[in-house]
C-alpha positions in Angstrom: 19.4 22.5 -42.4 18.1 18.9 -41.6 16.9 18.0 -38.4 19.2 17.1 -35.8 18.3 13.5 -34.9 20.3 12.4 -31.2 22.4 9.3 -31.3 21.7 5.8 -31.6 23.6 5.0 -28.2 21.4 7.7 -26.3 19.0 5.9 -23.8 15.3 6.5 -24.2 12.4 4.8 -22.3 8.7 5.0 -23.6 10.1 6.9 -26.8 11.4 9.7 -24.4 15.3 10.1 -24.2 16.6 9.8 -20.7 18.8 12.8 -19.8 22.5 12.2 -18.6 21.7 12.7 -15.2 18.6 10.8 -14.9 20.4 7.8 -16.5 22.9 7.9 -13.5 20.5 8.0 -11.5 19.2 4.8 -13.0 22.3 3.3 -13.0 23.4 4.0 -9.0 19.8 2.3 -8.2 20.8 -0.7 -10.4 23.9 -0.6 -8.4 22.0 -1.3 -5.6 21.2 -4.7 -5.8 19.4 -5.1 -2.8 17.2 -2.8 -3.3 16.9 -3.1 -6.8 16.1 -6.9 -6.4 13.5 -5.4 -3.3 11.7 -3.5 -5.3 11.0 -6.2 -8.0 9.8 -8.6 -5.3 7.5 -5.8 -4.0 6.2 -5.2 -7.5 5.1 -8.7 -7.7 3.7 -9.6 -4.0 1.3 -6.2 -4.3 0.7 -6.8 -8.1 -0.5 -10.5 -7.0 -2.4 -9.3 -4.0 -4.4 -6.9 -6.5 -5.7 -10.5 -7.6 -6.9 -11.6 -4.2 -10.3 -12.8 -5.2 -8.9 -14.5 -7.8 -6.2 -16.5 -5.5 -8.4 -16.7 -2.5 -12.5 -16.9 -3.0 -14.9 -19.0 -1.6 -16.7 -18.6 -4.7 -15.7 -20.4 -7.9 -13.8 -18.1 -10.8 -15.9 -20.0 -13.4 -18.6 -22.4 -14.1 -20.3 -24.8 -16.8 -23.7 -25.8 -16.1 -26.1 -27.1 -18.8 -23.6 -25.5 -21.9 -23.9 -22.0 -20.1 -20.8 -20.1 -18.2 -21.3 -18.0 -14.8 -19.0 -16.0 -13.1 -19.9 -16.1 -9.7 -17.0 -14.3 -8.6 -18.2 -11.0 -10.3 -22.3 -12.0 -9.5 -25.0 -14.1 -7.6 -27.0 -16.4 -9.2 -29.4 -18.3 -7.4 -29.1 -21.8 -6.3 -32.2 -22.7 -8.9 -29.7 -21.7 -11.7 -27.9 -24.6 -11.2 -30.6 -27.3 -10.4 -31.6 -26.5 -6.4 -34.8 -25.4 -5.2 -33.8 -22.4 -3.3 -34.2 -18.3 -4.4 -31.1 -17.7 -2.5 -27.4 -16.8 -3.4 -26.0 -20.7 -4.3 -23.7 -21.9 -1.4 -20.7 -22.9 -3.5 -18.6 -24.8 -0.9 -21.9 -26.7 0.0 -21.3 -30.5 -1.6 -24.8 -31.2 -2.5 -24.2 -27.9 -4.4 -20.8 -29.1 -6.0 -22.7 -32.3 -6.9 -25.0 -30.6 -9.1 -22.7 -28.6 -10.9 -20.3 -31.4 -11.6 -23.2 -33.3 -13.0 -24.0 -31.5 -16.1 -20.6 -29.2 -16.1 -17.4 -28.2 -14.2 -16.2 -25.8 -11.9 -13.2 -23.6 -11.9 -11.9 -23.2 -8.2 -8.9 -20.7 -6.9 -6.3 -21.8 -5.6 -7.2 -21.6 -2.3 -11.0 -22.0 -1.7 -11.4 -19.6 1.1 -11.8 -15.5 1.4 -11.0 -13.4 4.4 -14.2 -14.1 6.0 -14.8 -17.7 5.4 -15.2 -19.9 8.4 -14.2 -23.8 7.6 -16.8 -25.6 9.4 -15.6 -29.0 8.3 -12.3 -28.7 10.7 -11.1 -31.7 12.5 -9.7 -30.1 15.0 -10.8 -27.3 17.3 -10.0 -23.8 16.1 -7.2 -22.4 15.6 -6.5 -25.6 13.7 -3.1 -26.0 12.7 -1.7 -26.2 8.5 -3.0 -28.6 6.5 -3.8 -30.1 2.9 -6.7 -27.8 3.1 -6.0 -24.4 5.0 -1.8 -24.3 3.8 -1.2 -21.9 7.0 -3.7 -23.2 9.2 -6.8 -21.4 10.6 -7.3 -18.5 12.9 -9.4 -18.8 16.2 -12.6 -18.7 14.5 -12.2 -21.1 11.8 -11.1 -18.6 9.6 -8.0 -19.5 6.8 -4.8 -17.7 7.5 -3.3 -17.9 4.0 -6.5 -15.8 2.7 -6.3 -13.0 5.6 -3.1 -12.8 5.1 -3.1 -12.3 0.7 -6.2 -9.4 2.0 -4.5 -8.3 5.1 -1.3 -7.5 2.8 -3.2 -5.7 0.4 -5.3 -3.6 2.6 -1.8 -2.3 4.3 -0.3 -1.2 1.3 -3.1 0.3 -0.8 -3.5 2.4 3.0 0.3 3.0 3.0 0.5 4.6 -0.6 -2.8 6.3 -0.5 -1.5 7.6 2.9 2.0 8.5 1.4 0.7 10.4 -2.1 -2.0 12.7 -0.3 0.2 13.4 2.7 3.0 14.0 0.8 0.9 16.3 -1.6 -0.1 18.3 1.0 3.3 18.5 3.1 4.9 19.7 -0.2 2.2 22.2 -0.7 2.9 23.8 2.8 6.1 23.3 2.6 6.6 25.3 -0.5 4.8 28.0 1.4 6.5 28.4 3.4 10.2 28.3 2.3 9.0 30.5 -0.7 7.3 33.4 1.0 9.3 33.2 4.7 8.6 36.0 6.9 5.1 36.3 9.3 3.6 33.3 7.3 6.8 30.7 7.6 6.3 32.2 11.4 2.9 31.4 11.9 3.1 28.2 9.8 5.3 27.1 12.1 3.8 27.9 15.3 1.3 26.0 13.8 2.6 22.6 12.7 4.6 22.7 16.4 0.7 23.0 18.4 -0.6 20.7 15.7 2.4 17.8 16.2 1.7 17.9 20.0 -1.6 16.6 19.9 -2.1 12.7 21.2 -2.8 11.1 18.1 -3.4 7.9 19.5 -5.6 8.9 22.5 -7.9 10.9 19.4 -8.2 7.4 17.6 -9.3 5.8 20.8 -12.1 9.0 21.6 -13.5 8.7 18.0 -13.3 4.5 17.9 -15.5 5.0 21.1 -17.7 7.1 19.1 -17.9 5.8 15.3 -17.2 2.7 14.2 -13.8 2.8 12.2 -12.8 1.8 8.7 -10.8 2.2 6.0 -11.4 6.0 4.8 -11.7 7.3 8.6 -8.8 6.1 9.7 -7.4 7.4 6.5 -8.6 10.7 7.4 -7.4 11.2 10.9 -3.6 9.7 10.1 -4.2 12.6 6.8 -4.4 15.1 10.0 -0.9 14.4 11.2 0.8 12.6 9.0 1.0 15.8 6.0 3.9 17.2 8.4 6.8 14.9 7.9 7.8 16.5 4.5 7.1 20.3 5.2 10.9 20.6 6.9 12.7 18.9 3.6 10.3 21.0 1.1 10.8 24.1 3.3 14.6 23.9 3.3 14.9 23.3 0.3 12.7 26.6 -0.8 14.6 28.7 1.7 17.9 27.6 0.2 16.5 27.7 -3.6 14.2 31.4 -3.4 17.7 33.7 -3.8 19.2 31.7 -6.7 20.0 33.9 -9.9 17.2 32.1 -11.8 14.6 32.5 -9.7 15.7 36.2 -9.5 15.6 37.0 -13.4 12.0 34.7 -13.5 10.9 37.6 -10.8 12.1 40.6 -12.6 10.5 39.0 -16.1 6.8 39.4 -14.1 6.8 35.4 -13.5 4.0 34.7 -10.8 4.6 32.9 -7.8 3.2 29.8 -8.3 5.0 29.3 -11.5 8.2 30.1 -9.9 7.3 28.2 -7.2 6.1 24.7 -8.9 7.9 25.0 -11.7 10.7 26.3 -11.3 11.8 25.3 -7.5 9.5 22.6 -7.3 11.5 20.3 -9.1 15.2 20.8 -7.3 13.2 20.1 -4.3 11.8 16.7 -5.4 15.0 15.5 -4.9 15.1 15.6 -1.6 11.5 14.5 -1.1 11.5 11.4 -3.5 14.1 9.8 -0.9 11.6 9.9 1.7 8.6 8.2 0.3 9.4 4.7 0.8 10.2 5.5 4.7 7.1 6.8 4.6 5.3 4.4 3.1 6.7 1.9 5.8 5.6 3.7 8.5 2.5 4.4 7.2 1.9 0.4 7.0 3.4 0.1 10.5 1.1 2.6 12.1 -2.2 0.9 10.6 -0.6 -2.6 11.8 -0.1 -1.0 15.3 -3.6 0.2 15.8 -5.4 -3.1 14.2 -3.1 -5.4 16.9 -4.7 -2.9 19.4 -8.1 -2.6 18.3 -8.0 0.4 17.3 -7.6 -0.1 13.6 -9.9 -1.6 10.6 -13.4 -3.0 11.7 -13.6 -6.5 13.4 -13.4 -8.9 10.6 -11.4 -7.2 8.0 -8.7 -9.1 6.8 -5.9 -7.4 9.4 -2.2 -8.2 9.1 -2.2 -6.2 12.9 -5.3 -8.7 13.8 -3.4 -11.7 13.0 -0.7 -10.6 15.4 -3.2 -9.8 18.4 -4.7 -13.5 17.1 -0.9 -15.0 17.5 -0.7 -13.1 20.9 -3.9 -14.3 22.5 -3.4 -17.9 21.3 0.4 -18.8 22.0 -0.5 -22.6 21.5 -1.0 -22.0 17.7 2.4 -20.5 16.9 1.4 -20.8 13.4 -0.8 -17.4 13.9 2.2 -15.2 15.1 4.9 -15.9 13.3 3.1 -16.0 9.8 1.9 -12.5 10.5 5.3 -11.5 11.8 7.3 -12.8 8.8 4.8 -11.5 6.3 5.3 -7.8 8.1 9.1 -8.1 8.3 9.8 -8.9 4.5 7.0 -6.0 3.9 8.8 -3.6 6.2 12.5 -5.1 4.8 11.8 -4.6 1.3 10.5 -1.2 1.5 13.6 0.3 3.6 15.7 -1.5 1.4 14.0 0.3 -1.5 14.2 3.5 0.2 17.6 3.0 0.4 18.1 2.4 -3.1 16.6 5.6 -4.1 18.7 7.2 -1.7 21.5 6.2 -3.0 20.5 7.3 -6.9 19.5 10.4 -5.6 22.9 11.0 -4.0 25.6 12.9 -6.2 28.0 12.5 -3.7 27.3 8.5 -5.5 28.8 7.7 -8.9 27.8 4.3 -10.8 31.0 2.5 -11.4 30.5 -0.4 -14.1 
C-alpha cells in the first residue's frame, strides 16, 4: 500500500504540517491586527537593540591604518598601533587620534558615536544640553548622550523581562502542576505557603539588601525570582484540578503511567493554553517593576544605561524636558506593544474566537 502523502493545500512551517487547530490559532492572531502589527515592531526594536554597540559606540566598528584592519569594537590596541607614543588603550574620539588614522587610512564610525557611558566634553552648553546635530536627543545631566542610554536602557529591560518571565514561569508551572495534580495535604501546605510567602514586603527587602550589597543585574534577578514564580501557580493549578479526573488520564493511570509523564505530558500541554496568554503580561510587568526600582534607586548600579534612571534624570531636571518625555515615550510604546501582543494571543487562544476571512 503506498504511503499516504497529506495534501498540497495543508499548511506546514519549517517542513512540519500545522494541525487544524493550531492554524486557527494562527489565523485569529493574524486577525488581530494590532497586535499582530505589535509584535513585528517589537521583533525589530529588541532585534536592533541586540546591536547596540554596533549603533551606539564610542569606539570605531572598523579601521584601516598602514593596509592593516582593527576592530576596536571587539579589542584594544594601543595608541602606538596607529602612530602615538602612548602604551595605553587609543582614545578614539580624541582628534589628534582621528588625525592619525585618517592619514594613512579610514575609519568606520556608528551611527551615533557615543555608548551609555560616554560623557561629551566638547558641549557648548552646560549639561543637560539640549538635541543637536551631534547628541540627536540631547544629553543627560552629566554629559552623557540620551539616544545611546536609551538603545542600552531598552535592551537591558527586556533581556530582564524575558529572562524574568521564562524562569519564573518555569517554576510557577512546576508548582503549579504539583499541586493541582496530587491535591490533598500538599495542595494544602503549598498553599499556606505561597499565601505567607506573597505577604512579604518585597520592596522594603530590595531596600535592606541595596543597603547591604551593591545591586546589579543577576541580584535583582534573583530576588524578583523569589516572588515573582507565584503569578502562574493559580492558572496551572486550576487547570490540573480540572484536567486529573478526565477519562484519559484515568486509563494512562490504570496502564502503570508514572506521574510525571501523566503530568507533563499528558496534562501539561492542555494547561499551556491557559498559561501562554499570560506571558506577555508578564513580561510587561516584569519591565515595569525593574523601571520602578531604577527611577527609585533601587534598581541597576549607578551608571548603567537605565530607562527608570532616565525618568528620575527627567524628574530632577524639569528644565530639560527632553530627558522625561524621551524616557516616557520610549516606556509607553514598550509597555503598549507588549499588552497589545498579549492581547493578540489572547484572542488565538480563545475558542470562544473563530477567524472569519
Amino acid at each position: 500500500m503506498p504511503p499516504i502523502v497529506p495534501h498540497s493545500s495543508t499548511p506546514r512551517f519549517l517542513g512540519m504540517t500545522i494541525s487544524p487547530i493550531n492554524r486557527r490559532r494562527i489565523d485569529n492572531f493574524k486577525a488581530n491586527r494590532r497586535g499582530y502589527w505589535s509584535l513585528w515592531i517589537f521583533l525589530f526594536l529588541f532585534v536592533t537593540s541586540l546591536f547596540a554597540e554596533l549603533i551606539a559606540n564610542d569606539r570605531p566598528i572598523l579601521v584601516s591604518y598602514a593596509g592593516e584592519l582593527y576592530v576596536p569594537i571587539v579589542m584594544d590596541y594601543p595608541e602606538t598601533t596607529f602612530g602615538g607614543f602612548l602604551e595605553t588603550p587609543t582614545e578614539y574620539s580624541d582628534l589628534e587620534v582621528q588625525d592619525m588614522i585618517n592619514e594613512q587610512g579610514w575609519i568606520v564610525w556608528p551611527l551615533i558615536r557615543f555608548s551609555y557611558d560616554s560623557v561629551n566634553y566638547a558641549l557648548t552648553q552646560p549639561a543637560p544640553s539640549p538635541p543637536d546635530a551631534v547628541n540627536y536627543l540631547g544629553t543627560d545631566d552629566q554629559g552623557r548622550d540620551v539616544a545611546a542610554r536609551l538603545i542600552y536602557g531598552f535592551r537591558i529591560s527586556i533581556l530582564f523581562g524575558l529572562t524574568l518571565t521564562i524562569v519564573s514561569s518555569a517554576i510557577g508551572i512546576a508548582a503549579g502542576a504539583v499541586q493541582g495534580y496530587f491535591g490533598g495535604l500538599t495542595d494544602l501546605l503549598f498553599q499556606r505557603f505561597i499565601e505567607i510567602w506573597s505577604g512579604l514586603p518585597m520592596l522594603y527587602l530590595l531596600i535592606i539588601m541595596a543597603s547591604i550589597i551593591e545591586p546589579n543585574f543577576w541580584w535583582l534577578l534573583g530576588l524578583m525570582l523569589l516572588f515573582s514564580w507565584m503569578s502562574l501557580v493559580g492558572v496551572v493549578r486550576a487547570e490540573f484540578y480540572k484536567t486529573r479526573s478526565l477519562d484519559y488520564v484515568r486509563a494512562a493511570r490504570a496502564l502503570g503511567v508514572d506521574n510525571i509523564t501523566i503530568m507533563f505530558r499528558h496534562i501539561l500541554p492542555n494547561a499551556m493554553v491557559a498559561t501562554i496568554t499570560f506571558l506577555p503580561f508578564i513580561t510587561s510587568s516584569s519591565v515595569t517593576i525593574l523601571t520602578a526600582l531604577d527611577f527609585m534607586g533601587f534598581g541597576l548600579p549607578p551608571g548603567s544605561a537605565s530607562l527608570g534612571e532616565l525618568l528620575a534624570q527627567g524628574k530632577a531636571n524639569l528644565h530639560a524636558p527632553w530627558l522625561g518625555l524621551t524616557a516616557f515615550f520610549v516606556v509607553s510604546i514598550m509597555l503598549t506593544l507588549l499588552v497589545f501582543i498579549g492581547e493578540a494571543v489572547r484572542d488565538a487562544f480563545d475558542p470562544r474566537k473563530v477567524f472569519r476571512s
